[in-house]
Each structure stands twice: as structure tokens, then as C-alpha cells.
N, C-alpha and C positions, 0 to 999 in steps of 0.2 A: 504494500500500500504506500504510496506515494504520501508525505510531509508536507506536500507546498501546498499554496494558495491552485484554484483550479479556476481559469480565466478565460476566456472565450475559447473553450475546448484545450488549454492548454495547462499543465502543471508546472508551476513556475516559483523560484524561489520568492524569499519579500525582499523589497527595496533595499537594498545593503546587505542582504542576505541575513537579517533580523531572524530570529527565533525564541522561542521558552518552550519550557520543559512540561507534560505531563506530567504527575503523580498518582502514583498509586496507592489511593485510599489503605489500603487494608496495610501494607509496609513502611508508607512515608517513602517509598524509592521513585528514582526519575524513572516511567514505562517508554517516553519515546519524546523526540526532540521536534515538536512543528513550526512552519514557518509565523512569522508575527509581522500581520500588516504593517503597512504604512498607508496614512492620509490619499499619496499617489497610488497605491495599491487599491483599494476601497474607491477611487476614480473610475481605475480604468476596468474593474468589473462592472461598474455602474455602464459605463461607455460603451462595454460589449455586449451588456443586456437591453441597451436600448437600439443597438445595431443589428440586431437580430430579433426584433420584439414584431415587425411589420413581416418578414417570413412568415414567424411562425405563427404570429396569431393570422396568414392562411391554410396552413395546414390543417388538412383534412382532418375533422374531429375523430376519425375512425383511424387514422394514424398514431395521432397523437393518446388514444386509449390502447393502442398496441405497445408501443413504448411501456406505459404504464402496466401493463399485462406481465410485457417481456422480463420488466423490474421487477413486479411481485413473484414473477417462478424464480429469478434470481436469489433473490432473498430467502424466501423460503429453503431452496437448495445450501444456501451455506450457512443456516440457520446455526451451527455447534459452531464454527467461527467468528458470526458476529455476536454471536453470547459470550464467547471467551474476552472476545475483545471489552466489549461492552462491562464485564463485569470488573477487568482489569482496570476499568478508567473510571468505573464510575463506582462501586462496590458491592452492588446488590447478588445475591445470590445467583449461580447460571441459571438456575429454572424459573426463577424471574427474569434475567435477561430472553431466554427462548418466549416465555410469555411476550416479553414485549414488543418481540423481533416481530411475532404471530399477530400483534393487535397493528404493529405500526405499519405490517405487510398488507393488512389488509383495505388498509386507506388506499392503498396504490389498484387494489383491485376493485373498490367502491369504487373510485372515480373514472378507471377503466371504463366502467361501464355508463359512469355520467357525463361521461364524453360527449356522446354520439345522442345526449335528451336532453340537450342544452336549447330551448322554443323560444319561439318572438309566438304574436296570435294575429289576427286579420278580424277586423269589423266594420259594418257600417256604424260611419255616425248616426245618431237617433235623428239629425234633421234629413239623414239621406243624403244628402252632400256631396260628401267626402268619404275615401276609405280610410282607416284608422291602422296602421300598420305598426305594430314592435318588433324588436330588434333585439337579440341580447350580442353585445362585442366586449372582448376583451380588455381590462381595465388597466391592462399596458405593465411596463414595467415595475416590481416589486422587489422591497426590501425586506427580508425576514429576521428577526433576530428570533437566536429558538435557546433554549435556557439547559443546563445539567444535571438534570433530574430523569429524563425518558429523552437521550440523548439519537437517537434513533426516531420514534414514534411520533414526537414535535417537529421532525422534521419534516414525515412522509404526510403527516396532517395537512403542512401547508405545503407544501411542491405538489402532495397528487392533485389536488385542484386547479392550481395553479397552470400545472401541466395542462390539464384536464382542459382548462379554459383557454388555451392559448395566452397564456401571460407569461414572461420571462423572470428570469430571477436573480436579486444577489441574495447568499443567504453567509448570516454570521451565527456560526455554534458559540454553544460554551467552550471561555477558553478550557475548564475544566474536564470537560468531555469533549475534545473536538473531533476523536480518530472513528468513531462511530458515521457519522456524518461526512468524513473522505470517503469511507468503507462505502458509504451509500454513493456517493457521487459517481466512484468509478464502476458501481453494480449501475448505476443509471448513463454512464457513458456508453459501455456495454451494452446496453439495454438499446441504443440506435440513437440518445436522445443528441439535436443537434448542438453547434459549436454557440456556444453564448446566449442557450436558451438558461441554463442554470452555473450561477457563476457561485461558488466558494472562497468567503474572506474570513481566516484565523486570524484573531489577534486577541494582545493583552490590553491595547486602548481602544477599548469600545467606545466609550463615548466621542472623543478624538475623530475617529476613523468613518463612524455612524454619521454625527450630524452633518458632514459637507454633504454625503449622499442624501440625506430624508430633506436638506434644503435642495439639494438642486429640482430645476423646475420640470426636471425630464422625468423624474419619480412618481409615482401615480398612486402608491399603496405602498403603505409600511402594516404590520403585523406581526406582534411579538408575544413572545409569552416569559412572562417573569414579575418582580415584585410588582406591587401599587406602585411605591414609591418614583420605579424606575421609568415605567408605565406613565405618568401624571407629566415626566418630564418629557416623554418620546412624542407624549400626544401636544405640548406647548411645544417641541419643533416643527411639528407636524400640521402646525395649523398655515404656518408662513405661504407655503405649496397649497392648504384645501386636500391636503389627502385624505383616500378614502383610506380608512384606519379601522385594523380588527385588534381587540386587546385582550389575552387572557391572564386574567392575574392574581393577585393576592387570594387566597381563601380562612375559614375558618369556621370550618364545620361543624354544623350540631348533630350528634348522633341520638336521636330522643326514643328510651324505653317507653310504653308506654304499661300501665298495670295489666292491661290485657294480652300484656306480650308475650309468644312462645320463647321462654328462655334459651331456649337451644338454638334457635333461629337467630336472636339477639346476642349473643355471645361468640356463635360464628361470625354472622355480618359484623360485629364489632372487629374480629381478627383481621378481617378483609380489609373494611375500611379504613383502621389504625395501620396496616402491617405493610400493605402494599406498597413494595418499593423501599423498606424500613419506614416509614411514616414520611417519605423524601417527598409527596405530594400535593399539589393544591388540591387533591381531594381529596386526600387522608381525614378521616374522622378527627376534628379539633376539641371540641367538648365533647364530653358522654352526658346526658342530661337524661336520666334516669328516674322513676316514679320513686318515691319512699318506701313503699309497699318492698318494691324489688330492687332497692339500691344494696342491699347488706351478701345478697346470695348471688346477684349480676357479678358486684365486684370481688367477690371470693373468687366464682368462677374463669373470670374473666382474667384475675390475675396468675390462676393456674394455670391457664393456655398461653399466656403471653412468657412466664417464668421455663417453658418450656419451648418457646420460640428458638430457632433457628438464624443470627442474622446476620449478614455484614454491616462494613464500619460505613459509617457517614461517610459521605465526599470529600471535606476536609476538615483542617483542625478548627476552622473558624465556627465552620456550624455545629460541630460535637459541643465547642464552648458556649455556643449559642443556649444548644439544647441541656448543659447542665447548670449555665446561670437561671435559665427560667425554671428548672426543677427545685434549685437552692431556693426560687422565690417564694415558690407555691409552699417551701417547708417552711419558711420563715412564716406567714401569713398562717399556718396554724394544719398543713397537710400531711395524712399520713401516707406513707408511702408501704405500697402491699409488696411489691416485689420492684426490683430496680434499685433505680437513683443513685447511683455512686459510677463515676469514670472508673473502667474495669485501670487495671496495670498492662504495659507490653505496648507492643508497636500497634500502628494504626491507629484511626478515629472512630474503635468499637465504643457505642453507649448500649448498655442492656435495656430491654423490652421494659417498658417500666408502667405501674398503674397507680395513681393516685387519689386518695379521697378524702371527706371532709376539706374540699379544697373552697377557700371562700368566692365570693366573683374582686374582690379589690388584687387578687393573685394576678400576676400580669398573664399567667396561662390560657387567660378568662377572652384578653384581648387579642393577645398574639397570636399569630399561625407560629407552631411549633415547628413542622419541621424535622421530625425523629421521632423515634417508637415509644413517645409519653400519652398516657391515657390518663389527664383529670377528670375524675366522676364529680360532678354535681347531682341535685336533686328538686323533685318539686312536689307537687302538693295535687294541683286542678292543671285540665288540659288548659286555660288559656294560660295559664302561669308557664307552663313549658312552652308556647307557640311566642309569648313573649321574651323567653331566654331564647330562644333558639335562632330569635330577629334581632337578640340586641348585641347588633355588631354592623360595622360599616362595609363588612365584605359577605356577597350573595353566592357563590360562586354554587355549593351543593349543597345538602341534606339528606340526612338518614330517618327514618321514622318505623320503627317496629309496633305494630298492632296487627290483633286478629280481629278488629272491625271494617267490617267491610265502609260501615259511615265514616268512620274515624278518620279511616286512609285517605277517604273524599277530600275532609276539612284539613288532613295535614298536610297535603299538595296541594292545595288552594292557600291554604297562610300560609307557609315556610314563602320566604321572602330571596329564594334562587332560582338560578336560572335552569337547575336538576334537581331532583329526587329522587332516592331509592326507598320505595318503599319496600320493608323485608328483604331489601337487600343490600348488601356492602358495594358491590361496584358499579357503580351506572354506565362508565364509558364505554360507547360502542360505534365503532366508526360507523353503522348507518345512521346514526343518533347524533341531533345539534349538539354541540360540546360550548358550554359557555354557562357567565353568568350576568347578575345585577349589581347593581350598585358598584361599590371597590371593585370588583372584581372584574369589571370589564365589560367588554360590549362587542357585538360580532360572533357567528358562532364556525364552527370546523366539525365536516364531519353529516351525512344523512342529507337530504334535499338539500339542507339549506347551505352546507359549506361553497357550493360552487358559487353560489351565487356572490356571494365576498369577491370574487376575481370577474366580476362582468358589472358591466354596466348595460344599460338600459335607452334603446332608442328608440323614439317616435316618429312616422314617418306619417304625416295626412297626406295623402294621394288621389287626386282628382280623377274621377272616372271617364 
């Protein structure tokens, strides 16, 4: 696998021959040396994505889903490969890595097929007139930044579409994870995809290197996935241009028992939702918000499954520190802790599976997205008391809700206040299924009808008969 920058079909070192290092979570050791843009680097992929943007958004939509075809049997085929890799850069266990390989593969084959059912529609005006013609076109060149968490799956989220629609791309990985995403580039060179339709820029100055491209005027869409914070800022560059902007971000999830709930059902979806990916997700279960009735025996159980987890180490030492200041909080404020809480000894960024209770809401756990394999139990009383914890947060992003009422389930995906729901179950993502949410957490979705539509815009043609 090639280290460089990958630029109008070409693998090319960075400007002075600039580089940094990988690391590898689980040992602290450098895994592999990539190149590290430059300002001119981050140019001239912009340059080749818009030099090749009027080809291909002709290309036959039945091509352009071949491609994407040709790239999902790819992937699939070296699935134990890019799991090794994957788990080398990033930490998570292989058969989480193979999961993700399977979920991120499958976007490329959803949009395969939403190639070729991209409509406009034809009508008479009601005066008779005129005919009323739409039009869907390609909404031109796009910037992606994609985050180190599902270093792989964030990727194929936005390029199958993109693909899908004729739009061309620069795309910037995490520098944390960036070797997953060459690995894809050259399964999708391979795959027939043409020269400067999909451009790859590594670097450690993201912001730097980002904003000349999201200001120049030749940009059409930017789409990223990562914090609010960073998010709030991409979207104030992003106004200068009027770009159409998708944003997936911040989460902080309520996962709500309800007294009616099959324990075993809620104790599983809990491991799901907490576990996936070590807790590395913005859909990871953020609070457990639990009935009184069933808070004492959830979290016994809850802490026995998790005491018995299986996990790799965080992605680095920033966020393991992350994740054990906000544990120290939640004990200062008055939490006990069932299993966990303490940085293990030894190499790597391991934190153990950890379950907390009696935790107050002034705990910063209450507000923060976590980020790691910590589970603070809260509790309540009445269903609107849990539909109001469960909303008081500035980020919508997903929701858990276990009950065996069929009413219940009505009213808890009618108020949870996001943009997903899993009722009775832990994982909601499914590339036929919009992916997004409310409020903090964003706007735009990826993923089911409605991802394509993010890459097209919209024409009206009145046409005299």
C-alpha cells in the first residue's frame, strides 16, 4: 500500500516530502510513516477534482454503479486484510474490524444500485400552460473530512454516493487512522474509478490545509463527521462559498429502561450500544436512564457482562485520559463504581469496561459524550421524567428505548428528541437507513433514499408546449 497523498490518479509524495508517523494504539509503536500535506498539496487535489468533475458527472449512471459494484466485491474479498490493518491503526478488536469492513462494504453496494434511480418528474402546470420539468444534477465538487473512529465505513458513507451521483472528491482521513482509507483508495483505483474523480489529502494541519479548499469558490459541498465543536467552525467557513453542507457530529445518548422492560433484551442492547467499537462512537449509549423498579438488578447484571468484556485500547493516550478524568468526576460527585474505573498498568491506551451508579446529573458524564467503554446508570420515577432526561442535552444525534408496550414505543419515538431510534435495540445503523441527527449533532443524512440526495441538486425547467 502506497504512503502518499493520491492526486489526480497519481501517488505522490507531500511538498518537501513532509510526513508523520502512525501509532499503534495497543503498543505506543510507530505502525507506518505517511505523507503530511501541504497548503499547495490540499490545492492541487482541489484542482484535479474540479478538472475532472464535468466528465464524470457525464458518465453513465450505470457505469458509475459498476465501479461501485466492482469496489464492494473488492473489499469484501480482502476483508482479513483490511481488518488487520484496521485494527493495527485504530484498536478495536478484528471481528469488529471484519464487522465494519461488512457494514462500510455495503454502502458501496447500496448506492451501486442508487445509481441508475436517481429521477427528475414531468407535469402540466394547473393553468395548462407550460410543462413543469425537474432535473436532478450533480452538486459538483466535494470536500470530505471523515474522523478515526470507523476509519473505513465514514469513508465509503460519503464517496458511495458521491460516486453514485457523479460528484468528484477531495477526501481528508484521520491523521490517526489514515492507512485504512489509502487501502480503500487503491481497492477503488482498481475498481476502474477514473483519474481525479476521488483525490486523497493526509495531513497533521487540518485546519491549515482545509480552509483554502472549503473557501475557494470552485467547492460546492463540504461534509464531515466529527466533534460539534469542530463542526460549528467548518460550517462558519463554509458559509463565505453558500455551500451545500452535511454535518455528522457530537452525540450523547440516552439509553432508557423502561419498568416494562424484558431484562435480557435491555442488558444485551445495553452491551451493543455501550461496546460497539469500545464505546469509540457517536452512537454509543451515553447515559443509561433506567426505571427505579429495575435500576438495582439492570446494573448488577449489566456490570457482569461488561466485567467480562473482551476489548482493545482507545486510539490514543489523549482520549484514554479523557475517559479517566471524566470517571474521577463522576466519583468525586458521589459515584459508585460496579466494575472498572482505574487505568489498567502496561503498554497501550487499555481502559477497562467500566459501569457506574448512583451517579448525580451535576457529574460532567451527565453532559459529555464519553467516548470509551463507561456506562453511568441514572434513574427515574414517571415516563415523562425519563423522556425529559433523555432530551436534556444539546446533542440529538440517537436513542435507545426498551419497553414491551406496544403504546409506549409509539410515544418514545415520537419525544426522544433525535434524529434515530432503536427501539429494543442497540444498533440502529444500516446503510439502507438515513444516518443523522438534531440539534448539536448535525444536519444532513448518509445512507437509504435519502443519502444520495446530499450530492444532487435540483432543476426546474418550464417548457412551452
Amino acid at each position: 500500500m502506497a504512503n502518499q497523498l493520491f492526486i489526480a490518479g497519481q501517488w505522490r509524495d507531500a511538498e518537501g516530502g513532509a510526513t508523520f508517523d502512525v501509532e499503534n494504539p495497543a503498543t505506543g509503536e510507530t505502525l507506518a510513516t505517511v505523507a503530511d500535506a501541504s497548503v499547495a498539496d490540499g490545492a492541487a487535489a482541489l484542482d484535479a477534482a474540479v478538472d475532472a468533475q464535468a466528465a464524470w458527472a457525464r458518465t453513465a449512471p450505470r457505469d458509475r454503479g459498476e465501479i461501485l459494484r466492482r469496489a464492494y466485491e473488492l473489499i469484501t474479498e480482502r476483508t482479513d486484510e483490511l481488518a488487520e490493518q484496521m485494527t493495527a491503526e485504530m484498536g478495536k478488536p478484528v471481528s469488529e474490524s471484519k464487522a465494519e469492513i461488512a457494514y462500510g462494504a455495503e454502502f458501496f453496494r447500496w448506492f451501486a444500485e442508487e445509481a441508475v434511480r436517481i429521477t427528475g418528474r414531468y407535469a402540466i402546470a394547473p393553468n395548462g400552460a407550460t410543462r413543469l420539468v425537474t432535473l436532478k444534477q450533480p452538486v459538483g465538487p466535494c470536500l470530505m473530512i471523515t474522523p478515526w473512529n470507523f476509519p473505513l465505513a465514514m469513508g465509503t458513507r460519503k464517496i458511495g454516493p458521491a460516486i453514485a451521483a457523479g460528484c468528484t472528491m477531495v477526501v481528508k482521513p484521520a491523521a490517526l487512522t489514515p492507512l485504512s482509507m489509502l487501502s480503500l483508495t487503491e481497492i477503488l483505483q482498481e475498481a476502474g474509478l477514473p483519474d481525479g474523480v476521488l483525490n486523497v489529502v493526509t495531513t497533521t494541519h487540518t485546519g491549515e490545509v482545509m480552509e483554502p479548499i472549503i473557501r475557494d469558490p470552485r467547492l460546492r459541498k463540504l461534509t464531515f463527521t466529527g466533534s460539534t465543536e469542530v463542526g460549528r467552525t467548518l460550517i462558519e467557513q463554509s458559509a463565505e462559498g453558500v455551500l451545500r453542507v452535511s454535518m455528522e457530529l457530537g452525540g450523547n445518548a440516552p439509553f432508557v429502561v423502561f419498568d416494562d422492560a424484558d431484562l435480557d433484551k435491555a442488558v444485551d442492547g445495553a452491551m451493543l450500544a455501550k461496546m460497539r467499537n469500545i464505546g469509540e462512537a457517536c452512537t454509543a449509549a451515553n447515559r443509561f436512564i433506567v426505571h427505579e423498579s429495575l435500576a438495582e438488578e439492570f446494573s448488577t447484571r449489566f456490570a457482569e457482562r461488561m466485567a467480562r468484556a473482551e476489548v482493545g485500547p482507545l486510539v490514543e493516550a489523549k482520549q484514554r485520559d479523557k475517559v479517566a478524568e471524566l470517571v474521577e468526576d463522576a466519583k468525586q460527585h458521589g459515584a459508585t463504581v460496579l466494575t472498572g474505573g482505574e487505568v489498567p498498568d502496561g503498554p497501550g491506551y487499555f481502559y477497562p469496561p467500566t459501569v457506574l451508579t448512583n451517579v448525580p446529573r451535576e457529574a460532567r458524564v451527565w453532559r459529555e459524550e464519553i467516548f470509551g467503554p463507561v456506562a453511568p446508570i441514572f434513574t427515574f420515577r414517571t415516563e415523562d421524567e425519563a423522556f425529559e432526561m433523555a432530551n436534556d442535552t444539546e446533542y440529538g444525534l440517537v436513542s435507545y428505548a426498551f419497553t414491551e408496550s406496544y403504546a409506549r414505543a409509539i410515544r418514545a419515538y415520537e419525544r426522544l428528541e433525535t434524529g434515530m431510534v432503536g427501539i429494543n435495540q442497540g444498533v440502529v445503523s444500516n446503510p439502507a437507513a438515513p444516518f443523522g441527527g438534531l440539534k448539536a449533532s448535525g444536519f444532513g443524512r448518509e445512507g437509504g433514499d435519502e443519502g444520495i440526495e446530499e450530492y444532487l441538486e435540483t432543476k426546474y425547467v418550464g417548457l412551452a408546449p
